[in-house]
C-alpha positions in Angstrom: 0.0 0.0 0.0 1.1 3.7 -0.9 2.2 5.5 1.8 -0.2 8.3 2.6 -0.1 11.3 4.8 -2.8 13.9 5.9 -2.2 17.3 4.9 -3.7 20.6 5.5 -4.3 23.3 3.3 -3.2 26.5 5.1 -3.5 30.8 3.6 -0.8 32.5 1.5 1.3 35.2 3.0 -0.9 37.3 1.1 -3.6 35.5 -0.7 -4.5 36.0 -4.5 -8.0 36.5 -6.2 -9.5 37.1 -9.9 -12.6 38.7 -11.2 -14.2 36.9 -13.7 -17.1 38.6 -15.6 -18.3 41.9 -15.5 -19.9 44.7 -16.9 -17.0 44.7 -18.8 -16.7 41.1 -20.1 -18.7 37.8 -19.5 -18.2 34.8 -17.1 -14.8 32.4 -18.3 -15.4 28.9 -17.3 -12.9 27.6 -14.3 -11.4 24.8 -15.7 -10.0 27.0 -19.1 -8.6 29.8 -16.3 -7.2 27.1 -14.0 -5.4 25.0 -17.4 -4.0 28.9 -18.2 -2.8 29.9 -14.8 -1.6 26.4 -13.3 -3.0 27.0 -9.9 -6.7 27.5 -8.3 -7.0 31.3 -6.5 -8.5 32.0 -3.0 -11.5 33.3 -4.0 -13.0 34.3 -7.6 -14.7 37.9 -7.9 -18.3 37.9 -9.4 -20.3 40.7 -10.3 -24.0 41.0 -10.5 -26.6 43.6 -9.8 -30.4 43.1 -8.0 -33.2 45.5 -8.8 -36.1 43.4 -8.6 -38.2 46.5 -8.2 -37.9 48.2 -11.9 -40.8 47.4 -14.4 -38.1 45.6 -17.2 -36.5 43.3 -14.1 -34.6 40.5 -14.3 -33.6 42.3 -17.9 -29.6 43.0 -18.2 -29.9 47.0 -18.7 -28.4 47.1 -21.9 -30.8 44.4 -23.1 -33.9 46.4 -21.0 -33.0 49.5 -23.2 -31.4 48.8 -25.9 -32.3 52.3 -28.1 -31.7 54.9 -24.3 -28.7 57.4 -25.3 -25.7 56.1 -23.5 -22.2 58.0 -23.3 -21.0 56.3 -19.7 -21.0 53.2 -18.6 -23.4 53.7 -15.5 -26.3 55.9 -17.6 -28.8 53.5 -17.7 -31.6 52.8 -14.9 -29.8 50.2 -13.7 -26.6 48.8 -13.3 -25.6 47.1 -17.1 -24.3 44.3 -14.8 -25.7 40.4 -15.3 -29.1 40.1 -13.3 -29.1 38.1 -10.0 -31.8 35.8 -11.0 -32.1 34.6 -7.2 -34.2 36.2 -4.0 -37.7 36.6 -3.9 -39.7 34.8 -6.7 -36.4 33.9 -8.5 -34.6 30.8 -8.9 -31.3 29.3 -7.9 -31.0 27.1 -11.7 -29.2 30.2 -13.7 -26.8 32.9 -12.8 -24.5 33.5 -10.9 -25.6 30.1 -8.9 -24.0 28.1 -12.0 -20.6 30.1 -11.6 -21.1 30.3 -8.0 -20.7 26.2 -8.4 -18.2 25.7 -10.8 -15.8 28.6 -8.5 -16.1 26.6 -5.5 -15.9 23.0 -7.6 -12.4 24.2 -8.8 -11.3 24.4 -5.0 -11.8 28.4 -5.0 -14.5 30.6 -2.9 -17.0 33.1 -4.2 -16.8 36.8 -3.9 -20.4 38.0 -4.9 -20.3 41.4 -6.2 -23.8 42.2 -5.9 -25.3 46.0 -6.4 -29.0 45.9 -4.8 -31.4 48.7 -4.6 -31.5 50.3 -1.8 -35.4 50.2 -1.3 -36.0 46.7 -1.0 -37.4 45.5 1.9 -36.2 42.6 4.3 -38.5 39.9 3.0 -35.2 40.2 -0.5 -32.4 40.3 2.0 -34.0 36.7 3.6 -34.4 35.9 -0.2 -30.7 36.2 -0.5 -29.5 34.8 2.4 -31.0 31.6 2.0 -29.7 31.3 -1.9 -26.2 32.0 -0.8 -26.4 29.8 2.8 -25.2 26.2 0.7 -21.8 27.4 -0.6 -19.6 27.8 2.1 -17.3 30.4 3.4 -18.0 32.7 0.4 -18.2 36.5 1.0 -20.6 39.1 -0.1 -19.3 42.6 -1.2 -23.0 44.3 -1.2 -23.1 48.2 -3.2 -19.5 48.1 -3.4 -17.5 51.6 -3.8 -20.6 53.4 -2.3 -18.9 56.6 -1.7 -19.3 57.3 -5.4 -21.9 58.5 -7.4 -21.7 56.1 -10.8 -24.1 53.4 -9.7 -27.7 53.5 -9.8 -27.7 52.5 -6.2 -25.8 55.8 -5.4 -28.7 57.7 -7.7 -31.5 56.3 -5.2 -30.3 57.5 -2.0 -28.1 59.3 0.5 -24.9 58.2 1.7 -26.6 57.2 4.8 -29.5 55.8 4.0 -26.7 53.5 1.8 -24.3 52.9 4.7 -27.5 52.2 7.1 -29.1 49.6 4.1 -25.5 47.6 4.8 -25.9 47.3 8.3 -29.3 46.0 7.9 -28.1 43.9 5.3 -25.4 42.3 7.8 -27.8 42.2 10.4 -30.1 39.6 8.5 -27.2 37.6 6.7 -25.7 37.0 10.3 -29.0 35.7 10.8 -29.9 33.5 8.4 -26.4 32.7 6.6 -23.8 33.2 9.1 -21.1 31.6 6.6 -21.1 34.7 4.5 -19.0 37.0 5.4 -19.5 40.6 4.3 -17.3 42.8 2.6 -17.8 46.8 2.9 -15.6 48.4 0.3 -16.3 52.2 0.7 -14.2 55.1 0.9 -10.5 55.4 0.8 -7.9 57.4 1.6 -6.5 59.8 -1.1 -4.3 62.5 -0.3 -1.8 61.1 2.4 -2.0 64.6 4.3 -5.0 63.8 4.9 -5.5 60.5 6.2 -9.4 60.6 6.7 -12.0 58.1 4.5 -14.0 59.0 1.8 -17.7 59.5 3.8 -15.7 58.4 6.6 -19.1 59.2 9.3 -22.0 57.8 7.2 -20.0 54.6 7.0 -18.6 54.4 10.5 -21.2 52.1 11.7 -21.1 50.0 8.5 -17.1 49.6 9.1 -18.2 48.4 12.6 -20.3 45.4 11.7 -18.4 44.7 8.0 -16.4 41.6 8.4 -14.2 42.4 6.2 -12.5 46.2 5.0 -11.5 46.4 1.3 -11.4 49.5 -1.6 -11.0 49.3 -5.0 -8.1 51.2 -6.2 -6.5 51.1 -9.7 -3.2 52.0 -11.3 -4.6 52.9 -14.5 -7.9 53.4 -15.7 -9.8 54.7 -18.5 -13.2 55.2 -16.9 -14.9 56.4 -20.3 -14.2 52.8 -21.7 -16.2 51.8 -24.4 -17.3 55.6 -25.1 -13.9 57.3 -25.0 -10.1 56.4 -26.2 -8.0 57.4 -23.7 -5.7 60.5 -25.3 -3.7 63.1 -24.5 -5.7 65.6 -25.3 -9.2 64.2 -23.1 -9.1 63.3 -19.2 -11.6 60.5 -18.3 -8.2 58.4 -17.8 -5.5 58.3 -15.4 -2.0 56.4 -14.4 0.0 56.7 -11.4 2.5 54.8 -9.7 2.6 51.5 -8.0 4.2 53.2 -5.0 1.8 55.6 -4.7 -1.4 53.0 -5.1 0.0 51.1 -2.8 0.5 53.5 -0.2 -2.5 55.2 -0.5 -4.2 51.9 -0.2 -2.3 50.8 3.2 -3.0 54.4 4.9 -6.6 53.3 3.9 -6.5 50.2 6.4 -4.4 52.0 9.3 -7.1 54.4 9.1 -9.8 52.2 9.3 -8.1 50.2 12.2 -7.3 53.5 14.1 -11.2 54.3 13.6 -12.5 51.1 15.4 -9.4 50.2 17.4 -9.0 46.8 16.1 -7.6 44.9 12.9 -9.9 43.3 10.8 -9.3 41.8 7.1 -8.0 44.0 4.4 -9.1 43.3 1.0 -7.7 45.3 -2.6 -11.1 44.1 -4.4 -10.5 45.4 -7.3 -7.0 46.1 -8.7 -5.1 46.5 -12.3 -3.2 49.3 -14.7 -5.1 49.8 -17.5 -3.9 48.5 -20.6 -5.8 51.9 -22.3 -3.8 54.3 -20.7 0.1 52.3 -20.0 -0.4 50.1 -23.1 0.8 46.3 -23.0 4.4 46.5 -21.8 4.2 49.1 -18.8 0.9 47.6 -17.6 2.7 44.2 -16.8 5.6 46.5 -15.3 3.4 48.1 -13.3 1.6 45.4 -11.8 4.4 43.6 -11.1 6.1 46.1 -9.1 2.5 46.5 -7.7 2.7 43.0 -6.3 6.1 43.2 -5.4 6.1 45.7 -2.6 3.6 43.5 -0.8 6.6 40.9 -0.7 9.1 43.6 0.9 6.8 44.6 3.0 7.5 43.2 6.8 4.0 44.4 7.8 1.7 41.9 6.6 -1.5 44.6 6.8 -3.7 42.8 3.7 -5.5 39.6 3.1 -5.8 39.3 -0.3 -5.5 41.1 -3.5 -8.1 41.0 -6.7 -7.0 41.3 -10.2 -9.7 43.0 -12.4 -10.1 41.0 -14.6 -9.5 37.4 -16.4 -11.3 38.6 -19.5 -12.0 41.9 -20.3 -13.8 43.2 -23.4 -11.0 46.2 -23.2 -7.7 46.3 -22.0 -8.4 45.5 -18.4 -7.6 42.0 -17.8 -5.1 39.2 -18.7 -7.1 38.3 -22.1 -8.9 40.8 -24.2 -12.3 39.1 -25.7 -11.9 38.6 -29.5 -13.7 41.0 -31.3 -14.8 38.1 -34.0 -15.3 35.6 -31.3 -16.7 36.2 -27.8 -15.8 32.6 -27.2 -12.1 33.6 -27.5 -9.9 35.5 -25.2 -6.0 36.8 -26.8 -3.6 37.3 -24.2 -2.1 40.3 -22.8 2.0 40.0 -21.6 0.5 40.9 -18.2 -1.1 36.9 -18.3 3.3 35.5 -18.2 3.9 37.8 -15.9 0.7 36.8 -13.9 1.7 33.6 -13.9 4.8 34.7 -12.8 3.6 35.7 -9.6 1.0 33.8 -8.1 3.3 31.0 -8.5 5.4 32.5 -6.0 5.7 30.6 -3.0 4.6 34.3 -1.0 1.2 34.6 -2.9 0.9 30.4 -2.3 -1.5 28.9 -0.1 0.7 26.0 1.9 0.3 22.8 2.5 1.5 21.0 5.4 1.9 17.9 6.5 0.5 16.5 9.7 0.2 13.1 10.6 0.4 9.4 8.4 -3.2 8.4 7.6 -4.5 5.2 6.6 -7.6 4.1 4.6 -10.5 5.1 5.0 -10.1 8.9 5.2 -11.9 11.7 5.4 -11.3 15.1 3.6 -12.6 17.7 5.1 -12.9 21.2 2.4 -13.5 24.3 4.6 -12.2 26.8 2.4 -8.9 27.2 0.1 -7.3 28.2 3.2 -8.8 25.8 5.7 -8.7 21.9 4.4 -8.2 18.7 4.8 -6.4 16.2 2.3 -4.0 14.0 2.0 -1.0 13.3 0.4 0.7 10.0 -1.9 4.6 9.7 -2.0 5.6 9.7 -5.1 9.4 8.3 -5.8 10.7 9.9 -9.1 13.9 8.8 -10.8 13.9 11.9 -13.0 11.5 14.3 -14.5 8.6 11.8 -15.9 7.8 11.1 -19.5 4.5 9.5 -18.2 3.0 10.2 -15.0 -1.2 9.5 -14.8 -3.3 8.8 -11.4 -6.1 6.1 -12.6 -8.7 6.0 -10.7 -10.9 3.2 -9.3 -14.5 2.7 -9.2 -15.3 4.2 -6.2 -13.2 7.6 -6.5 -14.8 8.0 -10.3 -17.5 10.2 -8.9 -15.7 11.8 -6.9 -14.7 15.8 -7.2 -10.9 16.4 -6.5 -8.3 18.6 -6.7 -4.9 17.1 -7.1 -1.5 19.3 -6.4 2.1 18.0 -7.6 5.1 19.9 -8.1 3.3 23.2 -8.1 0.9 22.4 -10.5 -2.8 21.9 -9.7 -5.5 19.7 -11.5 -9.3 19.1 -11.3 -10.8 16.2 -11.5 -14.2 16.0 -12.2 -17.2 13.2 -11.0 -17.0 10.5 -14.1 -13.4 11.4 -15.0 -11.2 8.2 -14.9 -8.2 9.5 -14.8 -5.9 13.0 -14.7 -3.0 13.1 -16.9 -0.1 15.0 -14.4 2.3 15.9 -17.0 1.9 19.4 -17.2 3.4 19.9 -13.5 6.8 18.1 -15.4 7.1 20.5 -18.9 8.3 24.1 -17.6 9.2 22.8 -13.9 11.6 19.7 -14.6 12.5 17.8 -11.6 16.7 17.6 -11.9 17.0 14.0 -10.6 16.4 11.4 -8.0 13.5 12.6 -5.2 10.5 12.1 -3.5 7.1 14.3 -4.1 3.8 14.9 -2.8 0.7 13.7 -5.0 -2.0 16.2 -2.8 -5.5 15.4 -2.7 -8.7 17.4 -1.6 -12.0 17.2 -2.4 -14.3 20.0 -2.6 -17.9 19.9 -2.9 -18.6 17.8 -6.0 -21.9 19.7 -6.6 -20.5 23.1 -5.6 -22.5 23.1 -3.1 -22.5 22.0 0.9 -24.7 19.2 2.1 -27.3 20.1 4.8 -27.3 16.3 5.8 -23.4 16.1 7.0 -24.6 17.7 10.2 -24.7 20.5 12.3 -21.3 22.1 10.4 -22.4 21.8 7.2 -22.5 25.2 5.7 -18.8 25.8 6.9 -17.5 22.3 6.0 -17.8 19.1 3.6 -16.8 15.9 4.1 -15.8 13.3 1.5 -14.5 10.1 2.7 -11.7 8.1 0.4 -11.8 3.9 0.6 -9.4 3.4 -2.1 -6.2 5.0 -3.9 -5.7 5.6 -7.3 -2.9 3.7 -9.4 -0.1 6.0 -10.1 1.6 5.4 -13.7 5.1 6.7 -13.5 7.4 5.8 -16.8 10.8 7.8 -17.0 12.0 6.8 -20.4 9.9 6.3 -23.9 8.0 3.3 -24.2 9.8 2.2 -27.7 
């Protein structure tokens, strides 16, 4: 029998997330972005927009009014972001519950980015709750940068009446899905001078009862994308400095810790240097650097940190959609250099070994940074020619997530086997050694089971009887 060990899955240094889809670009299936990057993120970054109140709901906005005079982004009635077909006489079958799945099938958590009007009552906060209750330890960033005045949530009422409609929001998700956490990204700091917050008083109590603190704050941007080319000679663009984003965005937390006298979470939700204003080359430099400084830092002040966005129909993400083919996205140099760093071992979650283990065993999936696998030895001669895990009867319909030599897999319920060679092309093993083959299974459904008891909406349990057969050849067959 292989020898097997029981490892835990444990946070990054600072931990990595991606959006994927927007108003800006639709939703890119898991497995492609996983096959692309070579590792699963914390957390994915969805966005979608609840106004269940307006006569052409559950319309997109665009689709709603599709002859309204539009020269920004944010002119129509409602958000132009993908409906949240959800709360109260919706359903669960479509979007963003089918992302919402596949994210946490690929051993990554949600990040709902959801805009909701303001004037709903309580009866569509219970709505929502109970939708988002079955999938885990996924967080909720509800009207996020509500110190502005571009979204249509903004447009319907005051800064306080916002601030108080996330408290009340809190208090009801605490209530009937305590495994969401909820993420208030509001004002900023933005003139280090003057350390205060955007709206710092209407959202002092909202900062009080947020779980988690976050702004969005990027580089570059062109924030008349798709109705202006950024020029010289027109302004609704801008480009600054890594240095001075990332500073301005570090004052941001020690402000909001010297506010309420405690350190919560820090989160950069949304993050990137627009491709319309650097161009190609300089974004990737940019970003780069961006990520860098949170590696020289000693202060380890932030959680995580979002790239905006996987595919973008502009310049604002690692692919741009093809124009003559929605279905395709072209890379951007910033995707090499991407890869470049999440594959450092700082933005890494780790995974640690504990104790031996022994058939049967149960995997536990908390979270990407709270699991329970376990690990095969592997003894290598050399760097593999052929290296498959074939599975038996009993793990085919399973849901897995496999880890060896830095590279991650998914195996999905009905696959037979996963073909590991990848993790040998680029990272060549130099000789003789031993290696971890790392197992964990998250939710094959996407979903928690109710019926696994009284923990069930902050863990799943899978329990392995059998191992798979490892096929290791280190020279050509003929």
């Amino acid at each position: 029998m292989k020898k097997i060990k029981k490892v835990h899955l444990s946070p990054a240094s600072v931990a990595v997330d991606i959006g994927d889809g927007s108003e800006r670009g639709a939703y890119v299936g898991q497995g492609y972005i996983l096959n692309k990057l070579g590792r699963p993120h914390r957390a994915v970054s969805i966005m979608y927009c609840y106004y269940p109140l307006d006569e052409t709901w559950p319309k997109r906005a665009q689709d709603a009014y599709p002859d309204k005079e539009i020269s920004f982004a944010w002119d129509y009635p409602y958000d132009n972001y993908f409906p949240y077909l959800g709360g109260v006489n919706g359903s669960t079958e479509g979007e963003p519950f089918t992302c919402m799945r596949d994210i946490r099938r690929h051993g990554q958590e949600v990040i709902l980015t959801l805009t909701v009007d303001p004037k709903v009552g309580d009866e569509h906060i219970i709505a929502i709750a109970k939708d988002l209750r079955p999938f885990g330890r996924m967080m909720l960033r509800m009207n996020h940068e509500c110190t502005g005045d571009w979204f249509s949530f903004n447009k319907r009422a005051s800064y306080s009446e916002i601030a108080d409609f996330f408290v009340r929001f809190k208090k009801i998700m605490a209530e009937y899905a305590p495994n969401v956490k909820m993420i208030l990204c509001a004002g900023a700091v933005t003139d280090p001078k003057n350390p205060e917050l955007e709206k710092e008083q209407e959202f002092t109590e909202a900062g009080r009862v947020a779980d988690i603190w976050s702004i969005d704050r990027y580089i570059g941007l062109n924030w008349g994308w798709p109705f202006e080319v950024a020029e010289k000679n027109n302004d609704r663009h801008r480009l600054e400095s890594a240095k001075e984003n990332y500073d301005l965005t570090k004052l941001s937390y020690k402000r909001y810790c010297e506010i309420y006298k405690e350190k919560k979470p820090f989160v950069m939700s949304e993050i990137n240097a627009d491709g319309d204003v650097a161009g190609p080359f300089k974004q990737a430099g940019v970003m780069k650097d961006f990520y860098t400084l949170f590696k020289k830092d000693p202060e380890r002040w932030a959680s995580a940190i979002t790239l905006y966005q996987f595919r973008d129909d502009g310049r604002l993400g690692l692919e741009y959609t093809d124009p003559s083919d929605p279905n395709v996205g072209i890379e951007w140099p910033l995707m090499d250099t991407y890869r470049e760093i999440i594959n450092d071992p700082f933005f890494a979650p780790s995974i640690k070994n504990e104790k031996n283990a022994k058939l049967p065993v149960t995997l536990r999936w908390g979270s990407s940074e709270d699991s329970d696998g376990i690990a095969i030895e592997l003894d290598m001669e050399k760097n593999p020619v052929f290296a498959e895990v074939n599975y038996p009867e009993s793990m085919i319909p399973l849901n897995l997530m496999l880890e060896v030599n830095g590279r991650w897999f998914h195996k999905a319920p009905g696959v037979k086997f996963t073909d590991l060679m990848p993790a040998f092309y680029k990272n060549r093993l130099k000789g003789t050694c031993k290696i971890d083959l790392n197992i964990f299974a998250p939710p094959a459904s996407g979903e928690n089971d109710p019926s696994q008891g009284d923990d069930w909406s902050e863990n799943y349990y899978c329990t392995i009887t059998e191992l798979p057969q490892i096929r290791l050849r280190f020279e050509p067959i003929v």
